[in-house]
C-alpha positions in Angstrom: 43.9 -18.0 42.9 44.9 -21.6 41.6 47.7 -23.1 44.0 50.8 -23.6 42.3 52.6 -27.0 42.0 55.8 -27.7 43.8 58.1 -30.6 43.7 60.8 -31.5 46.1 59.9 -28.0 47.3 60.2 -26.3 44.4 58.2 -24.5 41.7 56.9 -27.2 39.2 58.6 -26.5 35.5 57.4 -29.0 32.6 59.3 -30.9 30.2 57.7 -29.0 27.3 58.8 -25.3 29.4 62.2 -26.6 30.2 62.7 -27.7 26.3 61.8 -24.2 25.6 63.6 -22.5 27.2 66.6 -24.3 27.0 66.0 -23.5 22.8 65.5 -19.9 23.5 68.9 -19.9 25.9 70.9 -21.6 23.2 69.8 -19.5 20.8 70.3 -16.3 22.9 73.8 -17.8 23.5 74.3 -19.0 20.1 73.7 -15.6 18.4 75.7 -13.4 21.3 78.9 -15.6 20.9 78.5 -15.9 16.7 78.1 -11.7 16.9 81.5 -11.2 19.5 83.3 -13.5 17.6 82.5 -11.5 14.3 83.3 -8.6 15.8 86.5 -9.2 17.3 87.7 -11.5 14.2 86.9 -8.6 11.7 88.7 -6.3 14.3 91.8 -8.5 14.2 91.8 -8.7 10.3 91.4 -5.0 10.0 94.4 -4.6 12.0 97.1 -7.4 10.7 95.8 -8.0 7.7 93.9 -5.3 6.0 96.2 -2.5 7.4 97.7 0.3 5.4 101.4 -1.9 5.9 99.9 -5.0 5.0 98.2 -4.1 2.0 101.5 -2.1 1.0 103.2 -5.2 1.3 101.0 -7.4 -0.4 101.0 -4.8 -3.5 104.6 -5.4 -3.9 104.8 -8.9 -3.8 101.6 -9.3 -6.4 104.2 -6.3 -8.6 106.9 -8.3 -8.4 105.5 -11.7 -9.2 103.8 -10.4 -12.3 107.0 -9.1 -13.3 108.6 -12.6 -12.8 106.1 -14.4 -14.7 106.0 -11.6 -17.9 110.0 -12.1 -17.7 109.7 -16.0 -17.5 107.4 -16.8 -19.9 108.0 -13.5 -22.5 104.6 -12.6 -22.4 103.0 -10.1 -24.4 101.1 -6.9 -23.7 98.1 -8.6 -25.5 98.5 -11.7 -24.7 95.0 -12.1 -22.2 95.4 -15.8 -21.7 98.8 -15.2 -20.1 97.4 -13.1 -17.6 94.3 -15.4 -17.1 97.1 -17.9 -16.0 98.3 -15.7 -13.5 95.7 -14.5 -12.1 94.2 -17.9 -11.6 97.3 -18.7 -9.0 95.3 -16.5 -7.0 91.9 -17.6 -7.0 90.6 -14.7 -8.5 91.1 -12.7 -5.8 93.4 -10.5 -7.9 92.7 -7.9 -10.6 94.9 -6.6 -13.4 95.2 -3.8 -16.0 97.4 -3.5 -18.6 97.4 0.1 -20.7 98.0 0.6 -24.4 98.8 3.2 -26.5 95.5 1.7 -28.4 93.5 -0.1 -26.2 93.1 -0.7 -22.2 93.1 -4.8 -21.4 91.1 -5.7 -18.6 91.5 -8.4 -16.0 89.5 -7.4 -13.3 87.4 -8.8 -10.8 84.1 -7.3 -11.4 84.8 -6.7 -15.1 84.6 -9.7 -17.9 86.4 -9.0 -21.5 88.1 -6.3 -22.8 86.8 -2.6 -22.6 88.5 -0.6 -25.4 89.0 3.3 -24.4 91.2 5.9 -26.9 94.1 7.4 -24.9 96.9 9.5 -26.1 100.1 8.2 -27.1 102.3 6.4 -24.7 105.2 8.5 -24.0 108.6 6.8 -24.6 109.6 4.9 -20.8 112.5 2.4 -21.5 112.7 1.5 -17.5 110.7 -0.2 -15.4 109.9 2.4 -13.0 106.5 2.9 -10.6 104.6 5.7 -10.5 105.5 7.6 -13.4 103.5 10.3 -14.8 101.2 8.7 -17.4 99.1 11.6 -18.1 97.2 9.3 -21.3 95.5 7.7 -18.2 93.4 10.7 -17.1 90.6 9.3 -19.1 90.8 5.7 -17.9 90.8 6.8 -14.5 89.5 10.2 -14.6 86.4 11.2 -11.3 83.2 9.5 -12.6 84.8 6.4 -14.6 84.4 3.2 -13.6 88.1 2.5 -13.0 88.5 5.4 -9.9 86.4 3.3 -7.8 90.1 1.7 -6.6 92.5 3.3 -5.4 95.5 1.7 -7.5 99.2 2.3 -7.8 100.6 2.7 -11.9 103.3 0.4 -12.2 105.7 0.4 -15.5 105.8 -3.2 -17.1 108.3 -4.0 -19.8 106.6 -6.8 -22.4 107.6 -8.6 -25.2 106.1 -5.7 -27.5 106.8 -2.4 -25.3 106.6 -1.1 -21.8 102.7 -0.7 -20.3 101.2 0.8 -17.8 100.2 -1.6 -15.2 97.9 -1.6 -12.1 97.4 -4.2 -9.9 94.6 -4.8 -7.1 93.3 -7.5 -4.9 90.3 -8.7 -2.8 91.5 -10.6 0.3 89.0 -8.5 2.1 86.1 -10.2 1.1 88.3 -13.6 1.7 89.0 -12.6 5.1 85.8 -11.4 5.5 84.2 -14.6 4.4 86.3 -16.4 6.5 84.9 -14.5 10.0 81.7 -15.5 8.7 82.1 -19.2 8.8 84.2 -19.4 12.4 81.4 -17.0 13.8 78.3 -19.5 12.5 80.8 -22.2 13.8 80.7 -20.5 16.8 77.3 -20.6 16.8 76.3 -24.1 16.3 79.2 -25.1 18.7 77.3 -22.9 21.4 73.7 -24.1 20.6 74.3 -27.8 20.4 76.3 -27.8 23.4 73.4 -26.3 25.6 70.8 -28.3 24.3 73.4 -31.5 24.2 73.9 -30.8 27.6 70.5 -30.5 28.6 69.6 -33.7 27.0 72.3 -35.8 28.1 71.7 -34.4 32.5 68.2 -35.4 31.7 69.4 -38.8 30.3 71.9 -39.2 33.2 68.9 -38.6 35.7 66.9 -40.9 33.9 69.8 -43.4 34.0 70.2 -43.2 37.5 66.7 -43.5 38.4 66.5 -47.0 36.3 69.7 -48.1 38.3 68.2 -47.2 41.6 64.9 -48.7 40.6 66.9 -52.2 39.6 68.6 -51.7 42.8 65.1 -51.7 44.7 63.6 -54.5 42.6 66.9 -56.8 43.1 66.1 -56.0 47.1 68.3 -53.3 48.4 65.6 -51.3 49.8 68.2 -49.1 52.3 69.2 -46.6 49.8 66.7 -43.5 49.4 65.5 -43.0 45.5 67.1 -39.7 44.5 65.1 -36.3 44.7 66.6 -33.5 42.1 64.7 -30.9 40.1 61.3 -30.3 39.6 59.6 -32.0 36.8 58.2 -35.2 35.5 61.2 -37.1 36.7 61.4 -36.0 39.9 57.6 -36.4 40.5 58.5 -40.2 39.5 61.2 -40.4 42.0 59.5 -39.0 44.7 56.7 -41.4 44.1 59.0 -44.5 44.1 60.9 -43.2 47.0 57.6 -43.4 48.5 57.0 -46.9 47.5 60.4 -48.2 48.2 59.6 -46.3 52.0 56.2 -48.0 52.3 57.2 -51.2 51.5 60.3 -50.8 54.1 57.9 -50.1 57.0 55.7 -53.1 55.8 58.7 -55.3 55.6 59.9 -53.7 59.2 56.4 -54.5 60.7 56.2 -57.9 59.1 60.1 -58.7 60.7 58.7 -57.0 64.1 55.5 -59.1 64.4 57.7 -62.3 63.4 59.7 -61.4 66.4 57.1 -60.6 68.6 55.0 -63.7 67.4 58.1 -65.9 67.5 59.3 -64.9 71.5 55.6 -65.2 72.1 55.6 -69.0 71.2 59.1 -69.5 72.9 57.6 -67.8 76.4 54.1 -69.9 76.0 55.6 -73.1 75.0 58.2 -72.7 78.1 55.3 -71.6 80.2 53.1 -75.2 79.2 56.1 -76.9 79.1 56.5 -76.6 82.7 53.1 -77.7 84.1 52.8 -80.4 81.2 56.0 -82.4 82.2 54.5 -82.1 85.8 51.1 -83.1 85.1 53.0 -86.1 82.9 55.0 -87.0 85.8 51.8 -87.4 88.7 49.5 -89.2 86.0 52.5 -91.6 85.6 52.3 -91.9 89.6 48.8 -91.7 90.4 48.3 -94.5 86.7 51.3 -96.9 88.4 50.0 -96.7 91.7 53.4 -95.3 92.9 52.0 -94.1 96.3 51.9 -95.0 99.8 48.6 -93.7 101.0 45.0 -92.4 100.0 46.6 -89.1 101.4 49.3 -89.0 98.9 47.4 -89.8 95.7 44.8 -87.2 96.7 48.1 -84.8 97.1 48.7 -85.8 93.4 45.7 -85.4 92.5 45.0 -81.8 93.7 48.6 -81.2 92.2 47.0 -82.5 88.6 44.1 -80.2 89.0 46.4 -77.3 89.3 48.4 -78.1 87.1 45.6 -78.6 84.8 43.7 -75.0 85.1 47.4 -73.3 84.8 47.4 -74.6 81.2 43.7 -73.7 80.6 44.5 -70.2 81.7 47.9 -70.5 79.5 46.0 -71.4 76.5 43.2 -68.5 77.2 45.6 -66.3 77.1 47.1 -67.3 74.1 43.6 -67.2 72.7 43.0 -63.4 73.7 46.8 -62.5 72.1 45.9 -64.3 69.3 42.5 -61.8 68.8 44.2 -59.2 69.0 47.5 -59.6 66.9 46.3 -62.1 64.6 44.3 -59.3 62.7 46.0 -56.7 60.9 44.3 -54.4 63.2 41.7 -54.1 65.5 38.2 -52.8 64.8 37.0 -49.7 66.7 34.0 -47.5 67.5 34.9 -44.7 69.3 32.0 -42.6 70.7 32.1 -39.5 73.2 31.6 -40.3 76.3 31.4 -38.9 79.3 34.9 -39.7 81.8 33.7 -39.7 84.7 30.8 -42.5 84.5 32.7 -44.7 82.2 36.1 -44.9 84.1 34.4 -44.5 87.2 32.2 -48.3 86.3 35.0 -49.5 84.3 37.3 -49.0 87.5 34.6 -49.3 90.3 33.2 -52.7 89.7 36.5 -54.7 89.8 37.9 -53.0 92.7 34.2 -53.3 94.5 35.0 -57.4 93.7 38.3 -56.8 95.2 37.0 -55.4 98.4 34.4 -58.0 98.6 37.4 -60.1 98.5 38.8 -58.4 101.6 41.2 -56.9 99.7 42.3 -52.8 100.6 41.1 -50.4 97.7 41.5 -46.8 97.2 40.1 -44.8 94.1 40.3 -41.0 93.2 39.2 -39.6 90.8 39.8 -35.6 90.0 37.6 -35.4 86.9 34.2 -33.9 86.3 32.3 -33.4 83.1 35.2 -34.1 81.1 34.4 -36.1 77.5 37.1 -38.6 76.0 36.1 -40.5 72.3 36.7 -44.2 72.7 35.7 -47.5 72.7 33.6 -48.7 75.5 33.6 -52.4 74.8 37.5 -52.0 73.4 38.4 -50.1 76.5 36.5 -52.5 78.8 38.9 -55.3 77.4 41.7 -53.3 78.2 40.8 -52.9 81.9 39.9 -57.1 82.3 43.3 -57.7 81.2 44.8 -55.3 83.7 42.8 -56.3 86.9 43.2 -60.4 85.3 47.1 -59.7 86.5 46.4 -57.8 89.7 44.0 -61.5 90.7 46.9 -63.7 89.2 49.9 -61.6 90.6 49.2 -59.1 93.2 49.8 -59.4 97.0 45.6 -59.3 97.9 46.4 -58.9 101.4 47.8 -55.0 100.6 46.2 -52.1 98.8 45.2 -51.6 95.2 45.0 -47.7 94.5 43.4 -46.3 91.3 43.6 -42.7 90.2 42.3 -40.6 87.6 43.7 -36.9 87.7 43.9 -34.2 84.2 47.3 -33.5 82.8 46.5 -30.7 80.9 44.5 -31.9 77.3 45.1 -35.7 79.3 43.9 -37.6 81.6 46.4 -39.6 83.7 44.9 -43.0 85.0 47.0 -45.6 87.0 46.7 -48.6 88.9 49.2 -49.5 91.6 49.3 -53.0 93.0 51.8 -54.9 95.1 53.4 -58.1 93.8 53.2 -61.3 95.6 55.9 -63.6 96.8 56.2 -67.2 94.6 58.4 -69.5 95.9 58.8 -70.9 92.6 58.3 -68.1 90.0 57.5 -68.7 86.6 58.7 -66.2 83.6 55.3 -64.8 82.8 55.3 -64.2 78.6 53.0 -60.7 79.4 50.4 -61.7 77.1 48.2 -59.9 78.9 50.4 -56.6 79.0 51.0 -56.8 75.1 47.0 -57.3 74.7 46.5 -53.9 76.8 49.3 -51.8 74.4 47.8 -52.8 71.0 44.6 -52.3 72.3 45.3 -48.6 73.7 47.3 -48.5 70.8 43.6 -48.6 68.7 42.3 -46.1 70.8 45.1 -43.4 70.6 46.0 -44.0 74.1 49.5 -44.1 75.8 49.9 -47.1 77.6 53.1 -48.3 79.9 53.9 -50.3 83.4 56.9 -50.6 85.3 57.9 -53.0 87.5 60.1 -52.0 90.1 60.8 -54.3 93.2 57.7 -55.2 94.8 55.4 -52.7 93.2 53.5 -52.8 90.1 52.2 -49.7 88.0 50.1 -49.5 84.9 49.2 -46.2 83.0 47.3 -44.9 80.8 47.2 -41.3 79.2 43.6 -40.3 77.5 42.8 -37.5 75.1 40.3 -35.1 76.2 38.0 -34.2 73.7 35.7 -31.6 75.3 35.4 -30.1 78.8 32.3 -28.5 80.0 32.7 -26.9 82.6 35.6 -26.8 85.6 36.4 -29.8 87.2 35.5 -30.7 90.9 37.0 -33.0 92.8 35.1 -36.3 93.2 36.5 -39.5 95.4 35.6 -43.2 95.4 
């Protein structure tokens, strides 16, 4: 089963499936709201302004103004242009009839010219009355004839030439009806471009605000996080600048840290040759102007020169050493398995074996037995040169150095203890030698730390264990 992509911890969806569907939503939405808005528009026209009142109403008022405009203007019975003119007021939305005793005139709708039909004679009807019984019209608008497909009212009319029968329709239905039609496909382009408007213009705001926070980074504000949101091609882009803009934070970070370090460094070692430089400047000055009283005191000056001298040698060793080890962007290792017990036990033994030559008190345990740790031999033996370099330099040799090597569950615990001597005249050490030791276990995988507390000195180290063969015994040193 192939893996599905996730962004930002959710399911990937592409531009092209997002377009889509966004089409398919819009039109969904488009045709729903076009389809209620028909509905309920046709509802409301049914009921205020095709209802059985309305149309009533509307019936009278088309009687009346055709009754007007005959009485205004004197038309005719015949007279078909007349009633061309008024039905045009109306935008031929109205329909007209006008009975003869010899011919019907037509002015409808759906029917062009006049249609010519024989009725019986018009019976003598001085008033203008409605509905009156015009029995001549049974024909005209007998079941079957084109004329009974409305359902029309027989008004009298008094023309120029006579009184007619009159009937007088109209089609605002189809006006209304029309009218629906066009707010309903409004109402349907207003609801499709607005969700695919919308989905354009969020994508065009996210894109916006990714260029701003981009120009943001470039112009070197590198504090504020890129913006994660949603879960396509645009967030994959955010989330891989966000992961520039983090990288190049923790480069710039380190860069600033090993200024700092490298910078204190320089202010501790030039301090520390400072000190013994202005000395040694001082008892050449003597010892080259003869500014002594006796062979005894120029050979004190001299002897002060010659210490003098080897402090700065050891100064600038160490300054050689740091420089190794922090001057490259990190340092090469080979880590091997090998077995605990013989490597700590040589890389421990042999220094504090040159310690007890020295008449120096030693004491080492170790608890470990066929345990395996992977590191660096030659890496790890630097680590321990540096360690027992400040135990000769700074530890009181006339009291114990203990060593111990115990397991701490999937660790081992290693530490040297020493005592600190007394100086008179102590010098600020600058820890070269210390720093060395953590970027160097640092290489290795291995927790390094010291404390310092009063007169006693402690330096440890935890080691991963990679395998253990078998229990552990006990062995001491």
């Amino acid at each position: 089963m192939t893996k599905q992509k996730t962004v930002n911890g959710k399911k990937f969806i592409s531009f092209k499936t997002r377009i889509v569907l966004c089409v398919l939503f819009a039109l969904i939405m488009g045709i729903v709201s076009s389809f209620v808005t028909f509905e309920v528009g046709v509802r409301v026209v049914d009921e205020f302004f095709l209802s059985e009142e309305a149309e009533a109403e509307r019936d009278v008022e088309l009687y009346q103004s055709f009754v007007d405009f005959v009485e205004q203007n004197d038309v005719a019975s015949t007279d078909a242009k007349k009633f061309d003119e008024w039905i045009s007021q109306y935008d031929d939305t109205v329909y007209l009839t006008v009975y003869r005793e010899d011919k019907v005139f037509l002015k409808d709708f759906e029917i062009s010219g006049d249609e010519v039909i024989s009725p019986d004679k018009l019976p003598d009807n001085s008033g203008n009355s409605i509905n009156n019984d015009y029995s001549f019209l049974d024909d005209a608008l007998g079941e079957g004839n084109l004329y009974s497909n409305y359902d029309r009212t027989i008004y009298s009319v008094a023309f120029k030439d006579g009184v007619c029968a009159v009937t007088i329709g109209h089609e605002y239905s189809l006006v209304y009806t029309t009218i629906v039609l066009c707010i309903a496909a409004t109402i349907f382009f207003v609801v499709f471009f607005s969700i695919t408007s919308g989905f354009n213009n969020r994508l065009r705001l996210r894109v916006k605000n990714l260029s701003e926070q981009v120009s943001q980074v470039s112009g070197g504000d590198l504090n504020k996080p890129i913006t994660l949101d949603g879960r396509d091609e645009v967030t994959i882009l955010s989330h891989d600048i966000e992961i520039m803009r983090s990288t190049l934070v923790d480069k710039i970070q380190s860069e600033n840290k090993a200024w700092k370090a490298n910078q204190e460094l320089i202010t501790s070692i030039s301090h520390d040759i400072r000190n013994p430089l202005t000395s040694l400047v001082g008892y050449s000055d003597i010892l080259h102007n003869k500014q002594y009283s006796s062979q005894e005191e120029c050979e004190s000056y001299l002897n002060r020169c010659h210490d003098k001298i080897y402090r700065l040698k050891e100064l600038t060793e160490e300054l050689f050493r740091y420089s190794l080890v922090f001057g490259a962007p990190e340092v090469h290792v080979n880590c091997t398995n090998e077995d605990a017990t013989i490597l700590l036990g040589q890389l421990i033994g042999e220094p504090l074996a040159e310690l007890k030559a020295g008449g120096t008190e030693v004491a080492c345990t170790i608890l470990i037995n066929n345990i395996t740790i992977n590191v660096d031999a030659l890496v790890l033996k630097r680590v321990f040169d540096n360690l027992f370099s400040n135990i000769n330099k700074y530890a009181d040799l006339k009291k114990p150095v203990l060593a111990s090597v115990t397991k701490n569950g999937e660790l081992l615990n290693l530490k040297l203890i020493n005592y600190i001597k007394e100086i008179n005249n102590p010098v600020e050490s600058s820890k070269i030698g210390l720093k060395t030791c953590e970027r160097l276990c640092k290489s290795l995988n291995i927790e390094f730390s010291y404390l310092e507390k009063k007169d006693k000195f402690t330096a440890e180290m935890r080691i991963p264990i990679v395998k253990i063969t078998e229990k552990g015994s006990e062995d001491t040193l």
